[in-house]
Backbone as JSON Lines, residues from 0, in Angstrom:
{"i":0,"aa":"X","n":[0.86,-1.16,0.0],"ca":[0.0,0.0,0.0],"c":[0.91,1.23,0.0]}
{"i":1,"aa":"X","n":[0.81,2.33,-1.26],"ca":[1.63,3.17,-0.85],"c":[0.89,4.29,0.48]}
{"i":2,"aa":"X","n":[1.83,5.31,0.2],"ca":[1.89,6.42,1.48],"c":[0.2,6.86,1.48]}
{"i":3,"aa":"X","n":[-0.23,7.53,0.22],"ca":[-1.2,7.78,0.26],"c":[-2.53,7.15,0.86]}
{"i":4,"aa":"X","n":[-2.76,6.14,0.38],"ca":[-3.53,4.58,0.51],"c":[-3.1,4.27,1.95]}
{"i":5,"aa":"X","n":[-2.69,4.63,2.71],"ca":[-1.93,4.4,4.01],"c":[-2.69,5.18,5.03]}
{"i":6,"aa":"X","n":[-2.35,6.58,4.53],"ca":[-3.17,7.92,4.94],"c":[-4.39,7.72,5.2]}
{"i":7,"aa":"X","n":[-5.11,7.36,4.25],"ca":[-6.37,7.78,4.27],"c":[-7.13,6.11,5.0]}
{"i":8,"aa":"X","n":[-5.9,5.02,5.18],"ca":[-6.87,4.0,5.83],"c":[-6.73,4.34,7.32]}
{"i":9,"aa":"X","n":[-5.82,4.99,7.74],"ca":[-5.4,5.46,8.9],"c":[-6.78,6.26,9.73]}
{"i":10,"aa":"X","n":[-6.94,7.21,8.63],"ca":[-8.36,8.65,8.84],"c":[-9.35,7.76,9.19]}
{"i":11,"aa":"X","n":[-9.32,6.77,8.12],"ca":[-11.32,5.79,7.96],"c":[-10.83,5.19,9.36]}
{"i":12,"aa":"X","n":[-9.66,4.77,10.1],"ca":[-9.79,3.92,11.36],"c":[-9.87,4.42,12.44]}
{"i":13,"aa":"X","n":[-9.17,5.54,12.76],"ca":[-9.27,6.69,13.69],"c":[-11.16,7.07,13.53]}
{"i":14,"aa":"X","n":[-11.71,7.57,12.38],"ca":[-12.73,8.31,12.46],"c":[-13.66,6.94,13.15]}
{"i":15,"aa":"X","n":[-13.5,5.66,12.58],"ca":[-14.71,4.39,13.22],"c":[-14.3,4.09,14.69]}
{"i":16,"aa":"X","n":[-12.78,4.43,15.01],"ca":[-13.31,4.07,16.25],"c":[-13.64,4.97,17.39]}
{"i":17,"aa":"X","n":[-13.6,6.78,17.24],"ca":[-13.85,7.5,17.6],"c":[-15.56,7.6,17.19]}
{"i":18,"aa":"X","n":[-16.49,7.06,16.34],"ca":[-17.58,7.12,15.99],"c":[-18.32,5.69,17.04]}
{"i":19,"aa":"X","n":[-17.12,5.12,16.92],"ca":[-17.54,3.78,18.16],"c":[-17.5,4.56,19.54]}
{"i":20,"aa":"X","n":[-17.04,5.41,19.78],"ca":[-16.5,5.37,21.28],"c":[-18.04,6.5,21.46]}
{"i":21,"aa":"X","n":[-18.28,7.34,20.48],"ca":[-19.51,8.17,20.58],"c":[-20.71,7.38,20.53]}
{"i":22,"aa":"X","n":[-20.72,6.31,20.36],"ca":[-21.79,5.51,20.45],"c":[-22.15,4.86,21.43]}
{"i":23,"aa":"X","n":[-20.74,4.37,21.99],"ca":[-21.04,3.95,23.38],"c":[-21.45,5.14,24.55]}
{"i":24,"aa":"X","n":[-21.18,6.54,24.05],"ca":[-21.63,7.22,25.24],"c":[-23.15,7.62,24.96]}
{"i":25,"aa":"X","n":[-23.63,7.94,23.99],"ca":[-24.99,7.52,23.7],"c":[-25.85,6.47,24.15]}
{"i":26,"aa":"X","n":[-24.98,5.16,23.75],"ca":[-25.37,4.33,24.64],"c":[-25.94,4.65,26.24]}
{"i":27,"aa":"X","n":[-25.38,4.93,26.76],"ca":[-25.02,5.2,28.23],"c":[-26.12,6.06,28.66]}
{"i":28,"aa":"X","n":[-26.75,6.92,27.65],"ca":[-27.93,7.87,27.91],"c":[-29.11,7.65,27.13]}
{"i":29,"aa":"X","n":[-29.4,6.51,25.95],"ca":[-30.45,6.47,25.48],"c":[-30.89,4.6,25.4]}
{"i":30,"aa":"X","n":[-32.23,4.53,25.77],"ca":[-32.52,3.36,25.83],"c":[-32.53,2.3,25.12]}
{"i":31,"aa":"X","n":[-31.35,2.33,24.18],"ca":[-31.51,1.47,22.92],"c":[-31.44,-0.31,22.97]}
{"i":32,"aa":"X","n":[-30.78,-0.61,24.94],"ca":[-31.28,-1.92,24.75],"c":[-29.84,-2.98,24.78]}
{"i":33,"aa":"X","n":[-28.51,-2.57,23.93],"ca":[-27.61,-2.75,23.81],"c":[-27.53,-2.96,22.17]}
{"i":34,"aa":"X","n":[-28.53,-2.25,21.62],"ca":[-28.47,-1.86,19.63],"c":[-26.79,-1.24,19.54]}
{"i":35,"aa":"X","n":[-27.03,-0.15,20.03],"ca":[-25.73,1.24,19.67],"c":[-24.4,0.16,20.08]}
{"i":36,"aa":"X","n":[-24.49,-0.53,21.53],"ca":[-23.77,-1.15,22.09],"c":[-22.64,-2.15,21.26]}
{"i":37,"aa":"X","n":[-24.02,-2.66,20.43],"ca":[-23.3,-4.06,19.35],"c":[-22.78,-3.19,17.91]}
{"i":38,"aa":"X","n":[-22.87,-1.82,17.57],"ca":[-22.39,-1.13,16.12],"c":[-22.01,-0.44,16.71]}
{"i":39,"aa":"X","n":[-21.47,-0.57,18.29],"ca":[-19.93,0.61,18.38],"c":[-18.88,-0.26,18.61]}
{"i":40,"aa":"X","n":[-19.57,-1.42,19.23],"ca":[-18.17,-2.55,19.13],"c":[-17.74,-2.83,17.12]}
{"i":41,"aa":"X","n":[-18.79,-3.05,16.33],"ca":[-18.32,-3.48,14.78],"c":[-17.37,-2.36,14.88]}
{"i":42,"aa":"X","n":[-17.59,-1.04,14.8],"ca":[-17.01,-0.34,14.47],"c":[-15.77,0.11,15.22]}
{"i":43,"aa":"X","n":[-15.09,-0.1,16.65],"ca":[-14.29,0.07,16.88],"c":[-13.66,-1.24,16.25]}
{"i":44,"aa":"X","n":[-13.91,-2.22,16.02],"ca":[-13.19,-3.44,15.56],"c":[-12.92,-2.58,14.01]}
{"i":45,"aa":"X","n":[-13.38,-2.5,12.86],"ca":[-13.03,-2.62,11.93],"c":[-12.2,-1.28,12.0]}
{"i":46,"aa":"X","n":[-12.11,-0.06,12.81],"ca":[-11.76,1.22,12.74],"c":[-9.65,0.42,13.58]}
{"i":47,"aa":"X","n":[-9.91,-0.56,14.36],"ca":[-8.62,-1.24,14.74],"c":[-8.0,-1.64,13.5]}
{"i":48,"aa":"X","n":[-8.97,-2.73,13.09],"ca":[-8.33,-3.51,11.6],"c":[-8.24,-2.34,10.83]}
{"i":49,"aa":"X","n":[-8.1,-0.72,10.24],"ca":[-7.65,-0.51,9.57],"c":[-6.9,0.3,10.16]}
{"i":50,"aa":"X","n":[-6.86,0.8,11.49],"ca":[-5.14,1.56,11.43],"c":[-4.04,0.29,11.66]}
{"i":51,"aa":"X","n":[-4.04,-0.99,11.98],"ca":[-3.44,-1.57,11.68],"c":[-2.97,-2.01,10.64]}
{"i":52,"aa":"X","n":[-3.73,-2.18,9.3],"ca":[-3.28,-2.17,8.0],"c":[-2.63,-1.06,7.61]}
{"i":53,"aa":"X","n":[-3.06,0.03,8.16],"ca":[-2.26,1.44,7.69],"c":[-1.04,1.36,8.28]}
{"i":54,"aa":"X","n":[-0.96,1.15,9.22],"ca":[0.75,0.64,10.13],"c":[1.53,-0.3,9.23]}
{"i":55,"aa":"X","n":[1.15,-1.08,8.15],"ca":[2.0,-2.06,8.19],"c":[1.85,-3.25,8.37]}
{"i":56,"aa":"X","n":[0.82,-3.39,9.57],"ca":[0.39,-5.12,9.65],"c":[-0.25,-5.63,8.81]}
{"i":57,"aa":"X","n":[0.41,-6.98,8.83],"ca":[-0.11,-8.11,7.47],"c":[-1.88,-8.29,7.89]}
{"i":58,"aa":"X","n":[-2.3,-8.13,7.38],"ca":[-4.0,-8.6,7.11],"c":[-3.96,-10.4,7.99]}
{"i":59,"aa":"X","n":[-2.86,-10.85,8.26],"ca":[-3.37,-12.1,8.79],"c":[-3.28,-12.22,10.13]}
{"i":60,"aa":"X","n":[-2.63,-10.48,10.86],"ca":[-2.94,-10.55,12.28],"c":[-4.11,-9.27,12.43]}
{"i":61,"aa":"X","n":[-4.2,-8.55,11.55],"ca":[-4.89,-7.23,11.96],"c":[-6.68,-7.94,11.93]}
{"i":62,"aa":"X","n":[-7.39,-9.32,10.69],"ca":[-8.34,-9.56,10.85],"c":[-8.78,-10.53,12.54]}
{"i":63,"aa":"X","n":[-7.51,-11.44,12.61],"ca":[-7.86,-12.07,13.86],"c":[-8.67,-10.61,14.79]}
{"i":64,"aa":"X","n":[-7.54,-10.29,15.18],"ca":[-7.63,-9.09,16.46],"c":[-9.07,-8.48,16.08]}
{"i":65,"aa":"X","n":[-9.4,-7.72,15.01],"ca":[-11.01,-7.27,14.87],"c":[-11.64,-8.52,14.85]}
{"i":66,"aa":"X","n":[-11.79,-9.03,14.81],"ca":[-12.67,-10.15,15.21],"c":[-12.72,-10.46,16.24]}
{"i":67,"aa":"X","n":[-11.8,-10.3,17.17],"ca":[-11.82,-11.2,19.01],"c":[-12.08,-9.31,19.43]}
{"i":68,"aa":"X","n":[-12.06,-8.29,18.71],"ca":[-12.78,-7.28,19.46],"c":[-14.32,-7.38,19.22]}
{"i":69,"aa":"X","n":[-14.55,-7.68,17.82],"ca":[-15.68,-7.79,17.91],"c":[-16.79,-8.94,18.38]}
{"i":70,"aa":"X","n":[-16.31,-9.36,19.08],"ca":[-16.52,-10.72,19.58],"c":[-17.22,-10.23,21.2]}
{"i":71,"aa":"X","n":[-16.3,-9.58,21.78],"ca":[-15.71,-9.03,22.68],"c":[-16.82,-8.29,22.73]}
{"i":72,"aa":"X","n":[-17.12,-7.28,21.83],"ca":[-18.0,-5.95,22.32],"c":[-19.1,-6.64,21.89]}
{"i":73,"aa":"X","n":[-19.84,-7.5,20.93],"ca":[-21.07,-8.28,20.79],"c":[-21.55,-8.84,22.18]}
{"i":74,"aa":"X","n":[-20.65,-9.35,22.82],"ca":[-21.04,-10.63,23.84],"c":[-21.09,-9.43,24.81]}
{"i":75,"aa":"X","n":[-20.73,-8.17,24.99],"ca":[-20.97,-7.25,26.03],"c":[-22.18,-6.53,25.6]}
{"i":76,"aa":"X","n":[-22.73,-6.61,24.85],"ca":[-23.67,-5.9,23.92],"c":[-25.1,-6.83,23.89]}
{"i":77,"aa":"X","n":[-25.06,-8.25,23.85],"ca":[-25.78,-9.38,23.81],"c":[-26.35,-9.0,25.84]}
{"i":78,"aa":"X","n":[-25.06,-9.24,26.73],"ca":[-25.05,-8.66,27.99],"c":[-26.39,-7.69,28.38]}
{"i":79,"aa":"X","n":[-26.0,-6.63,27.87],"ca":[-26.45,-5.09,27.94],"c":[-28.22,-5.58,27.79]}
{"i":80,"aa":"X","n":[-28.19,-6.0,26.64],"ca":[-29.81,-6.51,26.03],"c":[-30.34,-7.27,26.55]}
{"i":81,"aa":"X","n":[-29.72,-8.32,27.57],"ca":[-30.5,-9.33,28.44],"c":[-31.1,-8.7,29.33]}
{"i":82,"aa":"X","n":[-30.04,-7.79,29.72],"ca":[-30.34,-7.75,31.42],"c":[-31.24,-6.01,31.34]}
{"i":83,"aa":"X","n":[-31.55,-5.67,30.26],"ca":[-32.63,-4.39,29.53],"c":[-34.17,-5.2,29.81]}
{"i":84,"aa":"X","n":[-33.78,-6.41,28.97],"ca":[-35.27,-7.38,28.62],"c":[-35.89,-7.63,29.84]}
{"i":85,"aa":"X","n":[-34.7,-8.58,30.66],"ca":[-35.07,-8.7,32.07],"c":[-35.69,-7.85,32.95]}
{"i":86,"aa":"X","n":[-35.28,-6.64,32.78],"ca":[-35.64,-5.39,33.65],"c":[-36.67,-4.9,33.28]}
{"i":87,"aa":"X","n":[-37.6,-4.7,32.01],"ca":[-38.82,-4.36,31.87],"c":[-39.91,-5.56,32.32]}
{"i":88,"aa":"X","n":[-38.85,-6.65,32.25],"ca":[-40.27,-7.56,32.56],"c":[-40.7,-8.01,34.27]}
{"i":89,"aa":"X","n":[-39.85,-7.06,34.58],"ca":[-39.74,-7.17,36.12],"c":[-41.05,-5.56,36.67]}
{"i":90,"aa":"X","n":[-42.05,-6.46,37.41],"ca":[-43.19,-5.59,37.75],"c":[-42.3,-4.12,39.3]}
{"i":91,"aa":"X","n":[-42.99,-3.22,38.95],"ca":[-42.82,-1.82,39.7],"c":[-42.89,-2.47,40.92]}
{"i":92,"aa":"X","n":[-41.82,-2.24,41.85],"ca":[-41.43,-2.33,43.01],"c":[-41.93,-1.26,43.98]}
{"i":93,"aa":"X","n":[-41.93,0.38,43.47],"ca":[-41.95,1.62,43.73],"c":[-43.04,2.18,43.59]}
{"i":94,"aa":"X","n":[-42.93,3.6,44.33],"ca":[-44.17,3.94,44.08],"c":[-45.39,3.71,44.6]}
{"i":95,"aa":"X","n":[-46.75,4.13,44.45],"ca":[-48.08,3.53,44.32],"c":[-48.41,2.3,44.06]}
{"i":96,"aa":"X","n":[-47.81,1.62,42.86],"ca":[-48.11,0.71,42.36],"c":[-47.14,-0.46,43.27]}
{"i":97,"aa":"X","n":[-46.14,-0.17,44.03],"ca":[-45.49,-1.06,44.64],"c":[-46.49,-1.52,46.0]}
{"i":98,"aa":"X","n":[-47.35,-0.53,46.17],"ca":[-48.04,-1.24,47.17],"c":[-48.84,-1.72,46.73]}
{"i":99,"aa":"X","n":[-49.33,-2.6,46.05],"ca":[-50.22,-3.54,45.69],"c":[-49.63,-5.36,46.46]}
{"i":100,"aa":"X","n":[-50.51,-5.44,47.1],"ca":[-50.27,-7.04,47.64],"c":[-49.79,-6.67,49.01]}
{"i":101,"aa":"X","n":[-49.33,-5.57,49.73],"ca":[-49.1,-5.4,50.7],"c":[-50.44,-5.09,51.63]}
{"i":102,"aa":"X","n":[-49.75,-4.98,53.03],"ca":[-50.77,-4.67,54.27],"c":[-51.05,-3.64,54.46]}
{"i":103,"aa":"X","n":[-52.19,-3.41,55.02],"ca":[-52.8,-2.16,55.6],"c":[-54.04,-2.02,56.4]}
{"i":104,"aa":"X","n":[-53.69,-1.26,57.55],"ca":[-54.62,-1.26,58.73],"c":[-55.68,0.28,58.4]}
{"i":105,"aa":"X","n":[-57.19,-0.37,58.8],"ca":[-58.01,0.65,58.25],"c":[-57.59,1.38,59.74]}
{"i":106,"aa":"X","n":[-57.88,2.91,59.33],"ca":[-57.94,4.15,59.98],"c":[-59.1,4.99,60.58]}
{"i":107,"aa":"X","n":[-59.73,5.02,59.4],"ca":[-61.14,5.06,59.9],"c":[-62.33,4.58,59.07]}
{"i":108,"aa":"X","n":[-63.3,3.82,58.94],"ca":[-64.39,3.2,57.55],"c":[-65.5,4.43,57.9]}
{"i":109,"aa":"X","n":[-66.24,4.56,56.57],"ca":[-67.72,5.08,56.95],"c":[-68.52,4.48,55.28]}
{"i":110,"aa":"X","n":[-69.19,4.05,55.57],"ca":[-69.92,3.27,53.82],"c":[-69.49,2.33,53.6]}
{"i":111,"aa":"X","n":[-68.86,2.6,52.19],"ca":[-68.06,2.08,51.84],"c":[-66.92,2.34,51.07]}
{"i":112,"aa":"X","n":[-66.29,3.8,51.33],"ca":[-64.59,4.23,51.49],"c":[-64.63,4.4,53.1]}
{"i":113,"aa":"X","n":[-63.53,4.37,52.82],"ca":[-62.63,5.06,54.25],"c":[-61.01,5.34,54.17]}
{"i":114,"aa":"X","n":[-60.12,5.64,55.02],"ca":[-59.18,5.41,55.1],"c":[-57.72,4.41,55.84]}
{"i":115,"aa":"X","n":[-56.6,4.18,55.02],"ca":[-56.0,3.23,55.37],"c":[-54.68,3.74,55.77]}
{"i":116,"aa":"X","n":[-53.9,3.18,56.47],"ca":[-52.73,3.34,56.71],"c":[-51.74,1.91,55.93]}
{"i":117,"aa":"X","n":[-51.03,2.6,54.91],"ca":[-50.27,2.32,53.75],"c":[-48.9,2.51,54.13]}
{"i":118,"aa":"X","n":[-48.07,1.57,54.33],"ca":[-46.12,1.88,54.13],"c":[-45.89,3.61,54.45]}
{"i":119,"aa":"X","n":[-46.42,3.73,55.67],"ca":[-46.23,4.82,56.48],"c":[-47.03,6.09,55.96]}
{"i":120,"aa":"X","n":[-47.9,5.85,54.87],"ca":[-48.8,7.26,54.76],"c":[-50.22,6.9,54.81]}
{"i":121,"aa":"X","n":[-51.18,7.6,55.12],"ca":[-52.25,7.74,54.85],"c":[-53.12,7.6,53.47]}
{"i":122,"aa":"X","n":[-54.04,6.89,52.83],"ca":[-54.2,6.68,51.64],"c":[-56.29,6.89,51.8]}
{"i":123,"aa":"X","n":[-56.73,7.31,50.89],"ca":[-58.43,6.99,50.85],"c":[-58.44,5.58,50.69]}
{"i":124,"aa":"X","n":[-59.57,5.0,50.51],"ca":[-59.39,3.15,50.32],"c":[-60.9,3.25,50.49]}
{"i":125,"aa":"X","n":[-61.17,2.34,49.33],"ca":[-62.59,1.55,49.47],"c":[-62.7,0.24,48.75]}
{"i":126,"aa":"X","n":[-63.43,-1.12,49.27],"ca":[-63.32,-2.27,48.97],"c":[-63.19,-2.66,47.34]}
{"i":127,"aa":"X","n":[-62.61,-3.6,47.52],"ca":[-62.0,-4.12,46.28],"c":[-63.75,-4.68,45.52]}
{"i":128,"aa":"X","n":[-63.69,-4.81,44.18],"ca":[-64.56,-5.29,43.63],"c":[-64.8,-6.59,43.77]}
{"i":129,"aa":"X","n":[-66.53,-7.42,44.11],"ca":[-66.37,-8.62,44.47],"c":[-65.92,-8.75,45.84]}
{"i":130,"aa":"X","n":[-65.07,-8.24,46.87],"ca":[-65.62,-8.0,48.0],"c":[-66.87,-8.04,48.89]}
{"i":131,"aa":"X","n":[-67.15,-9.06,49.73],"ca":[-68.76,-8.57,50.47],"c":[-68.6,-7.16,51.22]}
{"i":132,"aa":"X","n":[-69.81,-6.45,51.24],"ca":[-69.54,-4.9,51.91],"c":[-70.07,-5.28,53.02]}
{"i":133,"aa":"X","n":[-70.16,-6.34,53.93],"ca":[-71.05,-6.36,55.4],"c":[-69.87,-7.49,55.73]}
{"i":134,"aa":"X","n":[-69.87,-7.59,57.74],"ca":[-70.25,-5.82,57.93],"c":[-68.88,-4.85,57.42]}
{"i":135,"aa":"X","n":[-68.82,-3.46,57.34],"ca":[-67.59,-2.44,57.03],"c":[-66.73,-2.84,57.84]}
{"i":136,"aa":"X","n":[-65.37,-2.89,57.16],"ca":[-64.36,-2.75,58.22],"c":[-64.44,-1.63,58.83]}
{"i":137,"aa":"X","n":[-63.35,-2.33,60.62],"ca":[-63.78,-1.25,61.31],"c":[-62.3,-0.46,61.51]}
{"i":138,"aa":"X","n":[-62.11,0.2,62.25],"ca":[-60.73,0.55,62.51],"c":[-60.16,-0.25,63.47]}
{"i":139,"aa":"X","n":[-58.48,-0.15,62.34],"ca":[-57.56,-1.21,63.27],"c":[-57.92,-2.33,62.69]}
{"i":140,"aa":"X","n":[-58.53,-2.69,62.04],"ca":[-58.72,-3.81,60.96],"c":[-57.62,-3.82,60.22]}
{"i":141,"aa":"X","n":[-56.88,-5.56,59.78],"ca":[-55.94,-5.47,58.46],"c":[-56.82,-6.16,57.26]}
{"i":142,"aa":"X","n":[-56.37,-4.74,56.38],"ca":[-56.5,-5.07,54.74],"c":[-55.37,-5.03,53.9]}
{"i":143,"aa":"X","n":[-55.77,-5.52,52.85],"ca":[-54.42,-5.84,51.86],"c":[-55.07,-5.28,50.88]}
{"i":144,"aa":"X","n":[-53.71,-4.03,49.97],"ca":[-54.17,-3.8,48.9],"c":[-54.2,-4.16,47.56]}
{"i":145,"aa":"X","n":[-55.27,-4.41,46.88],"ca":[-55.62,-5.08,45.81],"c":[-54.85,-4.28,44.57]}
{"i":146,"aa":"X","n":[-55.28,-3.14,44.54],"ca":[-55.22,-2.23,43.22],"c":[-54.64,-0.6,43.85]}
{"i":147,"aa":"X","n":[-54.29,0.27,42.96],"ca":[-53.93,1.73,43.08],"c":[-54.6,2.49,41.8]}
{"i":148,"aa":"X","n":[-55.64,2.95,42.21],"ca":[-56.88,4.07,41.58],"c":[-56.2,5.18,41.46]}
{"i":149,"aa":"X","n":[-55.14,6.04,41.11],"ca":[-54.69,7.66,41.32],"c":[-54.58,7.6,42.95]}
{"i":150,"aa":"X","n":[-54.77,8.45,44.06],"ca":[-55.21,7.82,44.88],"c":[-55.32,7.55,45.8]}
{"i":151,"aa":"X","n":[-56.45,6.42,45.48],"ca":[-57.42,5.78,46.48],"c":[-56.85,4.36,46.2]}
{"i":152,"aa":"X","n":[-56.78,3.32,46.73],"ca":[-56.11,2.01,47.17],"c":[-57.83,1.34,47.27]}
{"i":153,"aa":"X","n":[-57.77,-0.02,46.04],"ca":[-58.7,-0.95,46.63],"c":[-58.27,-1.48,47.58]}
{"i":154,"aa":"X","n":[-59.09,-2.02,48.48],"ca":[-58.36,-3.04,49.76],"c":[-59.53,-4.15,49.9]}
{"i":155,"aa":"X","n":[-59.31,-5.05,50.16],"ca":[-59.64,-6.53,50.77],"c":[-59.53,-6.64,52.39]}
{"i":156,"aa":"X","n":[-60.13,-7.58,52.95],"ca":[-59.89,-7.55,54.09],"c":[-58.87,-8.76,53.97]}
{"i":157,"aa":"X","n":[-58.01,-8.91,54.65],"ca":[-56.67,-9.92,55.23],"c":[-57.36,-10.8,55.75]}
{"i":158,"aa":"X","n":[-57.24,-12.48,54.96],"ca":[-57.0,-13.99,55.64],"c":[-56.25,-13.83,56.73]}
{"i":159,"aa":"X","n":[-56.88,-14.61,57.88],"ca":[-55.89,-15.42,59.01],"c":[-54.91,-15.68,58.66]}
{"i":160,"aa":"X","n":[-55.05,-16.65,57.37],"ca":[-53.44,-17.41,56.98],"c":[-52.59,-16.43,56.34]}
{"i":161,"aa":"X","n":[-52.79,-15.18,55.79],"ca":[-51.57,-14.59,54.71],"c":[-50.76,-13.47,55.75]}
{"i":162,"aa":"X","n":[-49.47,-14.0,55.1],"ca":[-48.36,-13.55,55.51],"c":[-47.98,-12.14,54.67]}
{"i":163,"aa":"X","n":[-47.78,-11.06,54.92],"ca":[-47.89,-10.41,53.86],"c":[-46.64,-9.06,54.36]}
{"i":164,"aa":"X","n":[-45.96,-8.71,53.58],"ca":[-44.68,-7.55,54.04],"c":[-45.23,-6.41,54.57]}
């Protein structure tokens, strides 16, 4: 390869793996999953394999090496996307919606709302649907909440047997 042809494989390898390294910080701020993750690893690999050809190295060590990088940043990238998948399919811990299935002692009933005492706050609450309404819970009663309305908390009244956080 002369000087020229040298030059300019040098530019194309520098510019891919500086276009890789901007991808991974993108990465880092947009939810893509580990997409950007797996075409900033191609591209720092092939942006390697060509400033190494521009150096001088024979094509029969510069393809190994992009390949065990890209190997390398796939299987970190494959990584990234599992544990993305995993995490949406994992239900809200937090929040409103985290109290669902937990305990709660009524505060005061009148009808059929009243209020409950919820993971240390105060909440409105009226019986869950399918619920019998007789007789009202009274206060100091445990209920468990079913659902989160904006809110107001359906609640159930608490089995003897359930164990509940």
């Amino acid at each position: 390869m002369d000087e020229r042809g040298s030059r300019v494989m040098a530019t194309i390898g520098v510019v891919a793996v500086l276009l890789g390294l901007v991808l991974i910080l993108v990465e880092a701020h947009a939810p893509t999953a580990g997409v950007l993750s797996g075409l900033s690893a191609l591209l720092i690999a092939a942006g390697v394999a060509a400033l190494f050809v521009s150096g001088g190295v024979a094509q029969v060590v510069a393809i190994p090496v992009a390949i065990g990088l890209a190997g390398v940043g796939l299987v970190g990238a494959a990584a990234v996307g599992r544990t993305v998948a995993t995490a949406r399919r994992t239900p809200i811990r937090s929040g409103p919606q985290g109290l669902v299935g937990h305990a709660a002692t009524v505060s005061s009933w009148d009808g059929d709302s009243g209020s409950v005492q919820a993971d240390g706050g105060l909440w409105r609450a009226r019986l869950a649907f399918g619920c019998p309404e007789s007789p009202p819970p009274r206060s100091g009663d445990a209920v468990v909440v079913e659902a989160v309305h904006g809110l107001t908390l359906d609640v159930r009244r608490r089995e003897p047997w359930e164990v509940l956080p």
